[in-house]
C-alpha positions, 0 to 999 in steps of 0.5 A: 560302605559299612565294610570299608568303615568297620575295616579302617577302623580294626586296620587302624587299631591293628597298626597302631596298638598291641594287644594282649591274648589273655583275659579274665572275665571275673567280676572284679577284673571287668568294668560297666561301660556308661551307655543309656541303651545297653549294659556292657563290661570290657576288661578293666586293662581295656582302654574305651576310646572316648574321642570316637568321633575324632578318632574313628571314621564316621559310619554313613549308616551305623553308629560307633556306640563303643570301641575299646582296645587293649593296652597290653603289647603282643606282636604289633597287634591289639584285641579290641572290641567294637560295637555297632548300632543301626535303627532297624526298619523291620522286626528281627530277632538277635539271632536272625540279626546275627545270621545276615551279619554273617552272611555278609562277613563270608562274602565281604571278607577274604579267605573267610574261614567259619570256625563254629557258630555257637548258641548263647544267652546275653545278660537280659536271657536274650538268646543268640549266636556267636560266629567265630571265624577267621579272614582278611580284609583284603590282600595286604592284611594279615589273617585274624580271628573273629568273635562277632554277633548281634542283639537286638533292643527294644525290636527297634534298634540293632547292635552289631559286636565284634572282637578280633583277636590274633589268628594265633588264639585257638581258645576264645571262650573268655571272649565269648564270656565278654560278649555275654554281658551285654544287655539292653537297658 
């Protein structure tokens, strides 16, 4: 269920926007997304979907907090940014979280391919991992890149944060900067 939403809605952006391979993470080229639980930058050239839930298919068990995409035109395709949230039933931590989120990525996906995985600390010191790998969500899709990881606020409510990126792009670390800035309110 949750495969087939985050699917459509990446697919959706990947058909109908194009995206840059380049970003800065600088304080003056990033601005704060308005969210009551969390604290998060995205690139100012980044546009945030406002009407998600118009534009977005509706998660039967998560709740789309924030997607974004990029503006700037490469190859038919768009960086972009979703963030995930779920109320979590039993405490975890946001590694742990971030470990059974990629369990599921290496069977739902096809050819899923694990690139590393890398320790890191968000914005509020909360340690976690980043997974970098690439896959296919199915045979007629093209093979991407992913950034994904978890975090977990308040030991009662999961965010689940992923940015594709075109299989092309071999340096990730100004993405994995991006993801950094997140933080529980």
């Amino acid at each position: 269920m949750f495969k087939k939403i985050l699917v459509t809605f990446i697919f959706s952006l990947f058909l109908f926007s194009c995206g840059s391979t380049d970003i800065q993470v600088t304080e003056n080229s990033l601005i704060d997304v308005d969210n009551t639980n969390f604290a998060f930058k995205v690139p100012s050239n980044w546009e945030i979907i406002k009407d998600k839930e118009n534009i977005l298919p509706k998660a039967k068990s998560w709740n789309i907090e924030l997607a974004a995409t990029s503006t700037n035109l490469v190859s038919w395709f768009a960086n972009n940014l979703l963030i995930l949230s779920d109320d979590l039933n039993k405490l975890t931590t946001s590694k742990d979280y971030s470990i059974l989120n990629n369990i599921w990525a290496e069977t739902d996906y096809l050819d899923y391919k694990k690139i590393w995985v890398n320790n890191i600390t968000f914005a509020d010191k909360e340690e976690w991992l980043v997974y970098e790998f690439e896959a296919r969500y199915n045979l007629d899709t093209p093979k991407l890149r992913f950034l994904q990881t978890a975090h977990i606020c308040n030991k009662t409510k999961g965010y689940f944060i992923t940015i594709a990126l075109p299989s092309s792009m071999t340096d990730t670390s100004k993405y994995q900067e991006l993801l950094a800035t997140f933080a529980c309110k």
